[in-house]
N, CA, C and O atoms as a CHARMM CRD file, in Angstrom:
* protein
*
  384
    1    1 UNK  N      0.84100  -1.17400   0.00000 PROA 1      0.00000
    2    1 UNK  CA     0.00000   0.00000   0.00000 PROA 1      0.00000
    3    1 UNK  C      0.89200   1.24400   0.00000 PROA 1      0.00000
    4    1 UNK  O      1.98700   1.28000   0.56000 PROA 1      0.00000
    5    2 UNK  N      0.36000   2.22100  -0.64500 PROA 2      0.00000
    6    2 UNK  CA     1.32700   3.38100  -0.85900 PROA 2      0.00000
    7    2 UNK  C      0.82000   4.13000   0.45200 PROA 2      0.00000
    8    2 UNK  O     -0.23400   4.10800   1.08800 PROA 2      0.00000
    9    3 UNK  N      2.12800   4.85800   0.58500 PROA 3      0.00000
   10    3 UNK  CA     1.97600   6.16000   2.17400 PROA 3      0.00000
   11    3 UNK  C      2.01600   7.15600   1.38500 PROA 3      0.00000
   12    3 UNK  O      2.78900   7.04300   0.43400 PROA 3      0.00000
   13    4 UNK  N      1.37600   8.17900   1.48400 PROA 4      0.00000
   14    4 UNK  CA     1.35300   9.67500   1.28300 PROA 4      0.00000
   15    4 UNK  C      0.96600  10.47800   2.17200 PROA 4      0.00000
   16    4 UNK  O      0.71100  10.01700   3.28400 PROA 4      0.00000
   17    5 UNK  N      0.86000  11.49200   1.99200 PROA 5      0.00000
   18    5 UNK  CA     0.56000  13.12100   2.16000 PROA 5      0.00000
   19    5 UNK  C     -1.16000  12.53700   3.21700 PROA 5      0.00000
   20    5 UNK  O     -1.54200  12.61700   4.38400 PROA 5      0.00000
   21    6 UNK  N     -1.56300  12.12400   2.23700 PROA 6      0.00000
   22    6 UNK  CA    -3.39900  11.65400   2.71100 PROA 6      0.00000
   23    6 UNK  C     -3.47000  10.71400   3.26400 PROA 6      0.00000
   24    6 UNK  O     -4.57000  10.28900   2.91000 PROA 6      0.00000
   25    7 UNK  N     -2.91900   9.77400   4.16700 PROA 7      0.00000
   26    7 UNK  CA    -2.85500   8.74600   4.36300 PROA 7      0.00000
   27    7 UNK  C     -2.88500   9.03800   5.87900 PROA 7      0.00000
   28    7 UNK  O     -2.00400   9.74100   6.37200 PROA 7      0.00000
   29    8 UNK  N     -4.26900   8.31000   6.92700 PROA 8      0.00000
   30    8 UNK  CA    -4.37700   8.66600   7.91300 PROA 8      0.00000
   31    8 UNK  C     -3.80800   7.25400   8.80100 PROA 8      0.00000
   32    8 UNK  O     -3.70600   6.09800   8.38900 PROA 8      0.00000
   33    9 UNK  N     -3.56600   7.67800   9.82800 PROA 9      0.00000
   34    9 UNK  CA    -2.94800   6.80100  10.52000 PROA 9      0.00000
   35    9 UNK  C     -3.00900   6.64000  11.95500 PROA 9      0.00000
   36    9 UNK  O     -4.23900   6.68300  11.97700 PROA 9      0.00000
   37   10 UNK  N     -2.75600   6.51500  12.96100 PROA 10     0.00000
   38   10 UNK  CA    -3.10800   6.10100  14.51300 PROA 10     0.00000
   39   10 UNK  C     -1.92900   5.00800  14.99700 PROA 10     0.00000
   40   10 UNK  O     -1.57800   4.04200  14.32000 PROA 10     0.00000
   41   11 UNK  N     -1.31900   5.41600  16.49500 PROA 11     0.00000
   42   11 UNK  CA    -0.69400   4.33500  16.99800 PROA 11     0.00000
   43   11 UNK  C     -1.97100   2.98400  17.70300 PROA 11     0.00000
   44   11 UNK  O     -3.07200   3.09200  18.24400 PROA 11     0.00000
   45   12 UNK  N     -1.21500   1.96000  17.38200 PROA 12     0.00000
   46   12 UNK  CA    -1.93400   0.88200  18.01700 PROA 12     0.00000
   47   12 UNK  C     -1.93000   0.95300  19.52700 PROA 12     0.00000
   48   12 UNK  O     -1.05800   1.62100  20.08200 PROA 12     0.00000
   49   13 UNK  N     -2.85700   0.30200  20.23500 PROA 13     0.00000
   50   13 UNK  CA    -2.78100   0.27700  21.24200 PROA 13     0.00000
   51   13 UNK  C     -2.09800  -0.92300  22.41500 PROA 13     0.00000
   52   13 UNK  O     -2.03700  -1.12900  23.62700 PROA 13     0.00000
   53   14 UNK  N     -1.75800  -1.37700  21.39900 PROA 14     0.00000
   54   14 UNK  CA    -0.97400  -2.62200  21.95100 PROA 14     0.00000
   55   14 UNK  C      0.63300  -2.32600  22.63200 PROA 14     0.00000
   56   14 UNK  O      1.57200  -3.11300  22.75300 PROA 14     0.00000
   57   15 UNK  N      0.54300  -1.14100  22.94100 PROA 15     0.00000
   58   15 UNK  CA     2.24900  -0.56800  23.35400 PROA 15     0.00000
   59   15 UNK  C      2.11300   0.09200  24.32200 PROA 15     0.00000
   60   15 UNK  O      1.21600   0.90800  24.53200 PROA 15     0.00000
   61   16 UNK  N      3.60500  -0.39800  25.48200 PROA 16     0.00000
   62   16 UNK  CA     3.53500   0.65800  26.76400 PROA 16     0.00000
   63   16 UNK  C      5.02100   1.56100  26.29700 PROA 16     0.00000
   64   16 UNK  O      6.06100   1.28600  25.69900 PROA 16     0.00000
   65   17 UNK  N      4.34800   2.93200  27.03800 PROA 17     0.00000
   66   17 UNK  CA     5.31900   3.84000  26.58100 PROA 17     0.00000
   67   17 UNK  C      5.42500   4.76600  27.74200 PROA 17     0.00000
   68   17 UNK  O      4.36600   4.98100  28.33200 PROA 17     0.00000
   69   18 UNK  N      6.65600   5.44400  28.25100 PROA 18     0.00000
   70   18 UNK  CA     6.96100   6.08100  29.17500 PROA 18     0.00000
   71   18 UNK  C      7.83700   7.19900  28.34100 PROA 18     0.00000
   72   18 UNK  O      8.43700   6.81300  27.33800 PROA 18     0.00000
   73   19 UNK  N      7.93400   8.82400  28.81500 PROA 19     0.00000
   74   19 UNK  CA     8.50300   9.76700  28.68600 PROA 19     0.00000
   75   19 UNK  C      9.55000   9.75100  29.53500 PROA 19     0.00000
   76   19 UNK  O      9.38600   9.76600  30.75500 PROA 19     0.00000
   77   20 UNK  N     11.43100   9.69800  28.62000 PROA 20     0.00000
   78   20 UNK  CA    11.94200  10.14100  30.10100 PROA 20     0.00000
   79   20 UNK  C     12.72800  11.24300  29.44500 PROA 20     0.00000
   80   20 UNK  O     13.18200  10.84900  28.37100 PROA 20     0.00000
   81   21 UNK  N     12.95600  12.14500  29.64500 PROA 21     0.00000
   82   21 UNK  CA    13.65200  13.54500  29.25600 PROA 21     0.00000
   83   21 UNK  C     12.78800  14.02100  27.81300 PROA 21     0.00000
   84   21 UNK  O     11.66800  14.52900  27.77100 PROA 21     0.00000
   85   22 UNK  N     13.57300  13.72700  26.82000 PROA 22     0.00000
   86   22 UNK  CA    12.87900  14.17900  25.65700 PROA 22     0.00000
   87   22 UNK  C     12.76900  13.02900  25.08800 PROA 22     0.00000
   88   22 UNK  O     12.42700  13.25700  23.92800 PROA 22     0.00000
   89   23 UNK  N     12.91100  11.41900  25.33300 PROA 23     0.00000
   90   23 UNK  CA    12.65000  10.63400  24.58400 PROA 23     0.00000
   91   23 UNK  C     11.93900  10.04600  25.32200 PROA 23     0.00000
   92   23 UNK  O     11.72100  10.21500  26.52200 PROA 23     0.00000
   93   24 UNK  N     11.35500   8.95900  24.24600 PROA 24     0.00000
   94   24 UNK  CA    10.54500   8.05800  24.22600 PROA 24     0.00000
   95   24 UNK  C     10.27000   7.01300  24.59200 PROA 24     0.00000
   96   24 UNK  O      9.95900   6.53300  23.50200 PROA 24     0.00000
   97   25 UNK  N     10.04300   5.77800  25.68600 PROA 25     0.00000
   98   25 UNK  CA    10.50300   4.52600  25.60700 PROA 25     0.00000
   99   25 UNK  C      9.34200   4.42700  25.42700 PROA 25     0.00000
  100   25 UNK  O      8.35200   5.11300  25.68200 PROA 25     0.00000
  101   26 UNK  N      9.71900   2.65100  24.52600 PROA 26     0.00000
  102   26 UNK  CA     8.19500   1.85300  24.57400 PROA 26     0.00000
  103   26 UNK  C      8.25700   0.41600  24.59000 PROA 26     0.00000
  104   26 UNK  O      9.32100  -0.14200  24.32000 PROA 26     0.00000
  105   27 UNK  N      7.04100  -0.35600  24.92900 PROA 27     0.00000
  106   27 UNK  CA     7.40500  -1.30700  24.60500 PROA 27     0.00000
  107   27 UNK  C      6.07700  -2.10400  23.61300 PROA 27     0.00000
  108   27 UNK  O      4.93200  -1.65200  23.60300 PROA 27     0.00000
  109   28 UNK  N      6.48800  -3.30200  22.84500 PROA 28     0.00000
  110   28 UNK  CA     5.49100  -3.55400  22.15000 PROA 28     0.00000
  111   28 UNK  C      5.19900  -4.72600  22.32900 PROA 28     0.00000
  112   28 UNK  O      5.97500  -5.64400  22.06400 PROA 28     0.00000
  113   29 UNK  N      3.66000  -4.93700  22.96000 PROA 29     0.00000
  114   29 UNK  CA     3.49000  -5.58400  23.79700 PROA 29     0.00000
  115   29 UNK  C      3.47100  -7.29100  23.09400 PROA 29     0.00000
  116   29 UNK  O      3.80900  -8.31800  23.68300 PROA 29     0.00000
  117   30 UNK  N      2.89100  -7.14100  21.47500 PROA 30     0.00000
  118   30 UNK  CA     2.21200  -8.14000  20.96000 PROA 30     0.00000
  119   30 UNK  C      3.87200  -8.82900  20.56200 PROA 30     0.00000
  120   30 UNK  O      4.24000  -9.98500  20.77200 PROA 30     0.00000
  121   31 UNK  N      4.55900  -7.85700  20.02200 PROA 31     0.00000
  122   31 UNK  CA     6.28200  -8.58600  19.87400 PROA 31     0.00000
  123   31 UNK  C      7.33200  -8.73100  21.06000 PROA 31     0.00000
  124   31 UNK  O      8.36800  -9.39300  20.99800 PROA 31     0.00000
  125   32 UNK  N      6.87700  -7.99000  22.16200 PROA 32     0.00000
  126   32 UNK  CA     8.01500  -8.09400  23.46200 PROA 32     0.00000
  127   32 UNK  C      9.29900  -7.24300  22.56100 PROA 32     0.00000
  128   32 UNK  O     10.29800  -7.95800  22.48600 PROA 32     0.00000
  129   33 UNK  N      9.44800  -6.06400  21.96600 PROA 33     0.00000
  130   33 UNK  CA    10.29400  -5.70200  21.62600 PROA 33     0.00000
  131   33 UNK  C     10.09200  -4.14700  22.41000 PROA 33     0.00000
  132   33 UNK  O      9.01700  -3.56300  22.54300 PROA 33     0.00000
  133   34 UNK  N     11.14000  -3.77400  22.77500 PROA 34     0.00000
  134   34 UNK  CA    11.45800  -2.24100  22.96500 PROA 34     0.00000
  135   34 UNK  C     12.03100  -1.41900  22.26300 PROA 34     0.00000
  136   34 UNK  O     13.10200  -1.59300  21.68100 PROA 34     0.00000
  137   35 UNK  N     11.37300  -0.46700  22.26100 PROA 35     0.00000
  138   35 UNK  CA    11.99100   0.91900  20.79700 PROA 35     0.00000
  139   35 UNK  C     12.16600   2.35200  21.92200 PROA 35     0.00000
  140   35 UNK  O     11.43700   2.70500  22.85000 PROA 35     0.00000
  141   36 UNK  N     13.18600   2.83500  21.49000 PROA 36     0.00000
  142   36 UNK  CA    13.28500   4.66300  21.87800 PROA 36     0.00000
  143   36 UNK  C     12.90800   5.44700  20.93900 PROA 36     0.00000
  144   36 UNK  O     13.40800   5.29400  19.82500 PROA 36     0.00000
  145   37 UNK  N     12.14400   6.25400  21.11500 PROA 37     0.00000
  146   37 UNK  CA    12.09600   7.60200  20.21300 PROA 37     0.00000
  147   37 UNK  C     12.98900   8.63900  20.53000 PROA 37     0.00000
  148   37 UNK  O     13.28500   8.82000  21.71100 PROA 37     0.00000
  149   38 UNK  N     13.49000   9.39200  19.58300 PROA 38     0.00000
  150   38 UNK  CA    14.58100  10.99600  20.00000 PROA 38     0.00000
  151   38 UNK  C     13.27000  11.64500  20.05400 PROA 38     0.00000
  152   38 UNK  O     12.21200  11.02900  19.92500 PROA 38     0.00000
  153   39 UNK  N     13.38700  13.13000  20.28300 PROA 39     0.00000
  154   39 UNK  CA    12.62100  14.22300  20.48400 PROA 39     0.00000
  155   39 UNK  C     11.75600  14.08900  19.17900 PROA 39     0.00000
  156   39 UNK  O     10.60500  13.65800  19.25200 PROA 39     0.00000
  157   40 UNK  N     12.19500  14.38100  18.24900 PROA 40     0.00000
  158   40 UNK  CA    10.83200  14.34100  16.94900 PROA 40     0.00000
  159   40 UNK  C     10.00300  13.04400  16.69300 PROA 40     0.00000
  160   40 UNK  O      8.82100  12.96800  16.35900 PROA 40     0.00000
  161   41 UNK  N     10.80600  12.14200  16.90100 PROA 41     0.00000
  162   41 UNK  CA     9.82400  10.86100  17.07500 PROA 41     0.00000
  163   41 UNK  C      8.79000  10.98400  17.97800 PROA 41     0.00000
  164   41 UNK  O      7.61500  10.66300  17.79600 PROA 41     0.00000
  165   42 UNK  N      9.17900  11.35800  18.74300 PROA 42     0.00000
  166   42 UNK  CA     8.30300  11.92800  20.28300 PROA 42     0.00000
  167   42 UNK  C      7.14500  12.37200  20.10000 PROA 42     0.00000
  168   42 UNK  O      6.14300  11.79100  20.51700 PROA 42     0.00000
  169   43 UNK  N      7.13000  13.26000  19.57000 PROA 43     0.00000
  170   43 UNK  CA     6.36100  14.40000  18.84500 PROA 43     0.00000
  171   43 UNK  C      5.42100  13.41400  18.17300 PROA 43     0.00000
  172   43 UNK  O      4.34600  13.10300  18.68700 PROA 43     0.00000
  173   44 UNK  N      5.90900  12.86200  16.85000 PROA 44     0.00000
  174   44 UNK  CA     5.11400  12.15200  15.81900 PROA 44     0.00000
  175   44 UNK  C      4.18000  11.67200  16.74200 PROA 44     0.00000
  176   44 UNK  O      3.04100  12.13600  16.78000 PROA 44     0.00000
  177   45 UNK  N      4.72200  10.40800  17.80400 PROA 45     0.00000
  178   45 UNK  CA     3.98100   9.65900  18.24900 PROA 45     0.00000
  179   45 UNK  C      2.67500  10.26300  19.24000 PROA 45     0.00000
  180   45 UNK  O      1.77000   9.67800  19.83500 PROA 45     0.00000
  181   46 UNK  N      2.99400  11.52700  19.12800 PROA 46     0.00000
  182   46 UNK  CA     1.97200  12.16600  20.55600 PROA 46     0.00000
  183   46 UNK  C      0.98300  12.52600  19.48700 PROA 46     0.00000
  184   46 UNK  O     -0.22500  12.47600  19.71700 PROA 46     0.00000
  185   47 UNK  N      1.56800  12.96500  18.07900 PROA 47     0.00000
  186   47 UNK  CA     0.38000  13.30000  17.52400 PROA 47     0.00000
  187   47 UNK  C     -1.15300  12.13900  16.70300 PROA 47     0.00000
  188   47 UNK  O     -2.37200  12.24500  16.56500 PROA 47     0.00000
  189   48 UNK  N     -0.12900  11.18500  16.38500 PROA 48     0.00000
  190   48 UNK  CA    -0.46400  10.25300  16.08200 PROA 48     0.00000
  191   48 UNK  C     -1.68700   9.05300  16.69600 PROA 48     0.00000
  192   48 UNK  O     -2.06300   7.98500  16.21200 PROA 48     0.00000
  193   49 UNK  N     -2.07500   9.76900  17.95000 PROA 49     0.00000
  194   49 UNK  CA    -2.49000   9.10400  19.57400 PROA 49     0.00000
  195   49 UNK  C     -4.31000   9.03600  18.88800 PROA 49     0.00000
  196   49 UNK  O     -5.16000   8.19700  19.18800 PROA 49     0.00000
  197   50 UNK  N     -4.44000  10.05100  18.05400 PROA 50     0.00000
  198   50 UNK  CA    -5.85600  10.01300  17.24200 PROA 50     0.00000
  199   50 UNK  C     -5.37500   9.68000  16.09300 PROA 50     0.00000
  200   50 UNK  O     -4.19700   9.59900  15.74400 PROA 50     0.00000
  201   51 UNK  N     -6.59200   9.43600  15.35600 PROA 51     0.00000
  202   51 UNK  CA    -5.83100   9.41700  14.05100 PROA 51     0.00000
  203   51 UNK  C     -5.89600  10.72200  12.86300 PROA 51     0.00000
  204   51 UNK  O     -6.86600  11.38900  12.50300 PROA 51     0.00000
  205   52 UNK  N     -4.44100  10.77900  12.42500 PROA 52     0.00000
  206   52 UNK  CA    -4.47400  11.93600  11.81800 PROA 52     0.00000
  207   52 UNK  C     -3.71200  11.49900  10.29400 PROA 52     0.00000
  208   52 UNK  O     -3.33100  10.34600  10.09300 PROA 52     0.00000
  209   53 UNK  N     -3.54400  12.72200   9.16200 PROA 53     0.00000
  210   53 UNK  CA    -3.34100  12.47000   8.34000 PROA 53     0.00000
  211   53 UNK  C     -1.42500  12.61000   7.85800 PROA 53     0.00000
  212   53 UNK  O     -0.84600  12.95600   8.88800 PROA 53     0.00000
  213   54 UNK  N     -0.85400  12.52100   7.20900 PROA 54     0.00000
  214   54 UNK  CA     0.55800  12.46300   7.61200 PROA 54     0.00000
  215   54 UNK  C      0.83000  14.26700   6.99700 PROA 54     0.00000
  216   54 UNK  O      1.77300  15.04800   7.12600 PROA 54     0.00000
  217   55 UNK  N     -0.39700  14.35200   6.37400 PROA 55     0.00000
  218   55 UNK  CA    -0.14900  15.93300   5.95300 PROA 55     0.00000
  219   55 UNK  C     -0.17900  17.20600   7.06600 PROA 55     0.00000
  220   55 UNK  O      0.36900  18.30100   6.94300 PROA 55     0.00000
  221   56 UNK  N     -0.91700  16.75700   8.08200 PROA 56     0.00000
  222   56 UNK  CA    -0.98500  17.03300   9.02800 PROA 56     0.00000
  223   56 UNK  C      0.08700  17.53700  10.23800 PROA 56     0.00000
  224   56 UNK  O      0.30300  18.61600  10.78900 PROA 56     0.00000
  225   57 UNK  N      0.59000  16.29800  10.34200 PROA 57     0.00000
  226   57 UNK  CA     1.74500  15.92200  10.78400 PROA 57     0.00000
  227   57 UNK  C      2.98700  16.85300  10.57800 PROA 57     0.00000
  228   57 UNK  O      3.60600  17.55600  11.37700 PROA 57     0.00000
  229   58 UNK  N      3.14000  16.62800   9.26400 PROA 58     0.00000
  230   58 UNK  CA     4.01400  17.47400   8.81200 PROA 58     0.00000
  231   58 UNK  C      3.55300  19.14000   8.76900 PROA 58     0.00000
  232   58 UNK  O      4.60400  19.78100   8.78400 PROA 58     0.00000
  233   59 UNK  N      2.65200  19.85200   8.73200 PROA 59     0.00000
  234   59 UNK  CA     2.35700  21.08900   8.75400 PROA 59     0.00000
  235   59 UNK  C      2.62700  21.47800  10.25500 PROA 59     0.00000
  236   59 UNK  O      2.74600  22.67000  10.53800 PROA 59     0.00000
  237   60 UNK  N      2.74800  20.29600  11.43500 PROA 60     0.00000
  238   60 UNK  CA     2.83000  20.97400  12.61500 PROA 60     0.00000
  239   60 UNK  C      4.40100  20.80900  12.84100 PROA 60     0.00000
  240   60 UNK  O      5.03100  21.66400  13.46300 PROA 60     0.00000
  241   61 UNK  N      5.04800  19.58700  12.26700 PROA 61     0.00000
  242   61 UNK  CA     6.60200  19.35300  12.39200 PROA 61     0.00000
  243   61 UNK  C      6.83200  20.95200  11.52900 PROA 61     0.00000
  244   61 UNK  O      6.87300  21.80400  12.41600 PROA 61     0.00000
  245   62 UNK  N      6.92500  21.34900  10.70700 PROA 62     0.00000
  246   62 UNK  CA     7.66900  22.43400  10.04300 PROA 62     0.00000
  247   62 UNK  C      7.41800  23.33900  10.57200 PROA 62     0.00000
  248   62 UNK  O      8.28400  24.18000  10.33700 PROA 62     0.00000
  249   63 UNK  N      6.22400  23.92200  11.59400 PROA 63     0.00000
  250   63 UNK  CA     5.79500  25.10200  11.87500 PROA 63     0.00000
  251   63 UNK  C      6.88100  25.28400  13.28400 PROA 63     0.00000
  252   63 UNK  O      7.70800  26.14600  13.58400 PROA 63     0.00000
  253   64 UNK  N      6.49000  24.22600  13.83700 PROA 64     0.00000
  254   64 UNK  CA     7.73300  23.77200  15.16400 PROA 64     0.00000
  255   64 UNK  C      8.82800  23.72300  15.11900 PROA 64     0.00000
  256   64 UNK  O      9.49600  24.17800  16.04800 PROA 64     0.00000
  257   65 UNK  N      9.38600  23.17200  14.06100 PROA 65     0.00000
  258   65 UNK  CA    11.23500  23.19200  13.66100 PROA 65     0.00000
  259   65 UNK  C     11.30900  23.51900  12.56200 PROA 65     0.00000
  260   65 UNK  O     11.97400  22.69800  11.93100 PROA 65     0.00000
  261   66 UNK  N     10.86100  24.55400  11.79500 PROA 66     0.00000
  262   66 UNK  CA    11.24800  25.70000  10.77800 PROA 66     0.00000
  263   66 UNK  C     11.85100  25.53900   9.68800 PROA 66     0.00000
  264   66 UNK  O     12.46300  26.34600   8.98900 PROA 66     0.00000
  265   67 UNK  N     11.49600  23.60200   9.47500 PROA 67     0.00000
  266   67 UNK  CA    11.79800  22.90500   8.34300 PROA 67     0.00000
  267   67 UNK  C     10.77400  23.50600   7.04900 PROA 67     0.00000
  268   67 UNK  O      9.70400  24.11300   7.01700 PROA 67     0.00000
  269   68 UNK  N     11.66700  23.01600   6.09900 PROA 68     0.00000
  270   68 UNK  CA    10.50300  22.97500   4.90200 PROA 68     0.00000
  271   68 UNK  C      9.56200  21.78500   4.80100 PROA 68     0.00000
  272   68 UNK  O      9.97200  20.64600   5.02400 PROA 68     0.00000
  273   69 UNK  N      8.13900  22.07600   4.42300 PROA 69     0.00000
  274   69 UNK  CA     6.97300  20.75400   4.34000 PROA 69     0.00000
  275   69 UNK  C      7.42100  19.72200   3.73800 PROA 69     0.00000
  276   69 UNK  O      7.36100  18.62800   4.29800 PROA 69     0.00000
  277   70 UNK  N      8.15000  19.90900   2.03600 PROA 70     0.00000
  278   70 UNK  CA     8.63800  19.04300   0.99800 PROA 70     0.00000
  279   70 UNK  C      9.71900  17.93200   2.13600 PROA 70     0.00000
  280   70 UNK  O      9.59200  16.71300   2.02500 PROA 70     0.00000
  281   71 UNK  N     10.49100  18.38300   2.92700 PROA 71     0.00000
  282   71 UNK  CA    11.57400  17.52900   3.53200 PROA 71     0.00000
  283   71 UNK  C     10.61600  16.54300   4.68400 PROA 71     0.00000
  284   71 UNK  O     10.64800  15.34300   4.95900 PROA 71     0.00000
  285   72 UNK  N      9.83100  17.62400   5.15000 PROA 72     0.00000
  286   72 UNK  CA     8.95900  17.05300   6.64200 PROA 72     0.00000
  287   72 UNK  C      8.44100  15.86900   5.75200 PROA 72     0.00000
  288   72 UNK  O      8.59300  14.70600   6.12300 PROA 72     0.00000
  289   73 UNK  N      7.96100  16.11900   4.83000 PROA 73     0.00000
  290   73 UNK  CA     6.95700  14.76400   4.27500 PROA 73     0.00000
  291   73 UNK  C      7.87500  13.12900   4.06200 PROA 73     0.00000
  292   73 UNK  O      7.53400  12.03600   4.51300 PROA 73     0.00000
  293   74 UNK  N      8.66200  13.34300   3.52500 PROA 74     0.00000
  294   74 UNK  CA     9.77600  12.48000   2.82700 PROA 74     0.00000
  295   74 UNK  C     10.23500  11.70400   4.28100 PROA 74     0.00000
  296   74 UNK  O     10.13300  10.49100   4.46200 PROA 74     0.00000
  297   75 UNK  N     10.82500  12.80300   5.39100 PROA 75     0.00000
  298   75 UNK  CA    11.56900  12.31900   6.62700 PROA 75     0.00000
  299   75 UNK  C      9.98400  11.51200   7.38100 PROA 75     0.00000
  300   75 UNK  O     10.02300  10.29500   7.56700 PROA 75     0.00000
  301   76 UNK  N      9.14400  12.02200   7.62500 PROA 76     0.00000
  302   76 UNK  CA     7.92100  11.70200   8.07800 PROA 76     0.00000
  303   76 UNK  C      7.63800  10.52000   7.16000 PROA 76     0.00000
  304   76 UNK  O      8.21800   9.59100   7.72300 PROA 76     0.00000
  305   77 UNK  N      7.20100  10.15300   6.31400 PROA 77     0.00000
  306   77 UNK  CA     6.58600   9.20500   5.44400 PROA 77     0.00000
  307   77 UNK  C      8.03600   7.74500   5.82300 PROA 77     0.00000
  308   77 UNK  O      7.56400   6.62500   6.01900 PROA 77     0.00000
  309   78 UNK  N      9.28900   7.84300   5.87800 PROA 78     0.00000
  310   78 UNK  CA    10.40800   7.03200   6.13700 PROA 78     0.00000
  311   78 UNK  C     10.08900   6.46800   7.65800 PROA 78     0.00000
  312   78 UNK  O     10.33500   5.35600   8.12600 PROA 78     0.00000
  313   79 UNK  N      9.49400   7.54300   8.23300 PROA 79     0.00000
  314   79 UNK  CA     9.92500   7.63100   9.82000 PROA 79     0.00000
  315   79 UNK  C      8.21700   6.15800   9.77300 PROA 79     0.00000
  316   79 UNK  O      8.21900   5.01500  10.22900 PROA 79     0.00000
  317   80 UNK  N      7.34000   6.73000   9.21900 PROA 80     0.00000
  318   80 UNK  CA     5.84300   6.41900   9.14800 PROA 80     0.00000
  319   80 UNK  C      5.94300   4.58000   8.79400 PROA 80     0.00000
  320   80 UNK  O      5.07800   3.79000   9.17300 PROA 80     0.00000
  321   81 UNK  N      6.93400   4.26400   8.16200 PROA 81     0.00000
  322   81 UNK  CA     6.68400   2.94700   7.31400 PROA 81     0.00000
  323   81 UNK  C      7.94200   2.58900   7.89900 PROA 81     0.00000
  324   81 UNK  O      8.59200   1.77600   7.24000 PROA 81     0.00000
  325   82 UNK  N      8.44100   2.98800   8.95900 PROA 82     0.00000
  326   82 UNK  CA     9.43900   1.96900  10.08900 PROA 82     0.00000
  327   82 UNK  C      8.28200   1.84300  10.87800 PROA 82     0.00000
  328   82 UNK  O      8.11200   0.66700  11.20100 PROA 82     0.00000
  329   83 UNK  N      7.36800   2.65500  11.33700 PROA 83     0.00000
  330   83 UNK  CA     6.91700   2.02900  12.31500 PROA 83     0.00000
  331   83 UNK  C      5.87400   1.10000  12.04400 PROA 83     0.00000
  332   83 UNK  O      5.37100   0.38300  12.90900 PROA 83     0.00000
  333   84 UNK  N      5.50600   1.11400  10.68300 PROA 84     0.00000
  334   84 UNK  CA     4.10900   0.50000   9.86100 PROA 84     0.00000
  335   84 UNK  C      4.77700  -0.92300  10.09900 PROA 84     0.00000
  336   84 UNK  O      4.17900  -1.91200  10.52400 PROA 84     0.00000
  337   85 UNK  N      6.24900  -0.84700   9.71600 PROA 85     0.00000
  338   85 UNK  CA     6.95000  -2.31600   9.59000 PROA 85     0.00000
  339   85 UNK  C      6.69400  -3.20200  10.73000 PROA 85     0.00000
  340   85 UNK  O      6.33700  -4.36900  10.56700 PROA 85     0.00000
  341   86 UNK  N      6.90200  -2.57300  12.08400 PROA 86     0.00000
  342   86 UNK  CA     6.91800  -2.70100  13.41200 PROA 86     0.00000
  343   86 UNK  C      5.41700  -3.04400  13.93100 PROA 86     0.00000
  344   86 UNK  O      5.34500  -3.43600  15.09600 PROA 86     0.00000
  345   87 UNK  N      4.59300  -2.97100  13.42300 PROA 87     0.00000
  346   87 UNK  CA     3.29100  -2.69700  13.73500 PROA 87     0.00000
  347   87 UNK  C      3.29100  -2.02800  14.63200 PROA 87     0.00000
  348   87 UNK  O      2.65900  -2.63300  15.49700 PROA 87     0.00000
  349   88 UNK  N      3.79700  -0.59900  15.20800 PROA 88     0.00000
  350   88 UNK  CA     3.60900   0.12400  16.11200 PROA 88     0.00000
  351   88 UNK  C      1.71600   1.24300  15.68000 PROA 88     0.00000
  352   88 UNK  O      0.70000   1.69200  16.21000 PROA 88     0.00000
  353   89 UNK  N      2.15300   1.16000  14.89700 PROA 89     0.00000
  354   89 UNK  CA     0.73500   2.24400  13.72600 PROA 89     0.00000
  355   89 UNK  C      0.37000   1.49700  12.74900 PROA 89     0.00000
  356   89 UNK  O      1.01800   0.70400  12.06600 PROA 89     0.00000
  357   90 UNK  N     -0.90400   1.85600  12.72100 PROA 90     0.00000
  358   90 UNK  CA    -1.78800   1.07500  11.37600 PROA 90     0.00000
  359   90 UNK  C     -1.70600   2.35500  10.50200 PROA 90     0.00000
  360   90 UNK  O     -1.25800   3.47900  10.72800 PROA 90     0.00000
  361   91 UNK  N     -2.39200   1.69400   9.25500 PROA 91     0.00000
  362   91 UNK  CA    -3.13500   3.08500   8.65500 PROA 91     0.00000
  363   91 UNK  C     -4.65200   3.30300   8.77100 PROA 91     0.00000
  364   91 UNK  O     -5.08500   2.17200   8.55200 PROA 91     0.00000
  365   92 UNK  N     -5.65500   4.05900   8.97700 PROA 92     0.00000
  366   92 UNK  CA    -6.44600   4.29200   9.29600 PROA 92     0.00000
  367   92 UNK  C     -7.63200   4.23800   7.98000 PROA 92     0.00000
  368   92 UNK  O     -8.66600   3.56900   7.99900 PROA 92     0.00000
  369   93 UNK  N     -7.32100   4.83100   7.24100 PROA 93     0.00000
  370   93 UNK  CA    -7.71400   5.24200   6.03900 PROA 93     0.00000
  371   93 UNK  C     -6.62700   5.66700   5.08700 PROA 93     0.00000
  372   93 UNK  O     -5.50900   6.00300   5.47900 PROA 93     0.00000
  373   94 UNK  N     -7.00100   5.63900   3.78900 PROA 94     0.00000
  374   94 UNK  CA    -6.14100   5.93500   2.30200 PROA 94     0.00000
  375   94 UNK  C     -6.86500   7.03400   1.56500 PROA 94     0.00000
  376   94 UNK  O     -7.26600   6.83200   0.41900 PROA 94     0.00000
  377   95 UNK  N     -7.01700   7.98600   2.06800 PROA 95     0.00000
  378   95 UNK  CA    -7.72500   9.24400   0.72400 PROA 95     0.00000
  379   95 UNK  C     -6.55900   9.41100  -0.40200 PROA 95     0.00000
  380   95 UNK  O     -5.32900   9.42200  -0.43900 PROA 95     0.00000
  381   96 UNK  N     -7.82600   9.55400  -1.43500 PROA 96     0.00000
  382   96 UNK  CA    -7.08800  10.22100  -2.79900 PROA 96     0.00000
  383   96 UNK  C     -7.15000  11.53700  -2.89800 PROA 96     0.00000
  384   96 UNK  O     -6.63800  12.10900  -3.86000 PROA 96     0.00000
């Protein structure tokens, strides 16, 4: 399935996750695996808690770190389909 811009998404709920400084821990419950997030992962995942669209996403990453959208999407959409791999996030819906 293709990821884009329109492509809504949500973390699963199958994961425990704790804040400690600016990162992330988690764990996943259905694989027994543990992942860290850095600070922008962080972010993704807080927004991600409903489900939102990855265009989204990225309009609040660039407004926050003063990136350009074109890069936010590309780094976001990479960042989006590690965790798709992981089953950490589904996709929610596919708009055209």
């Amino acid at each position: 399935m293709e990821i884009n811009e329109t492509t809504i998404i949500a973390k699963n709920q199958n994961n425990v996750e704790a804040q400690i400084g600016e990162e992330l821990t988690m764990m996943s419950i259905d694989k027994g695996m543990y992942y860290t997030l850095n600070k922008i992962g962080s972010e993704i995942w807080k927004l991600v808690g409903e489900p939102i669209k990855i265009q989204h996403i990225c309009e609040q990453l660039s407004v926050q770190y003063n990136i350009d959208e074109n890069t936010c999407k590309k780094d976001v959409i990479i960042f989006i389909k590690k965790m798709l791999e992981q089953d950490l996030i589904s996709i929610e819906k596919q708009q055209k």
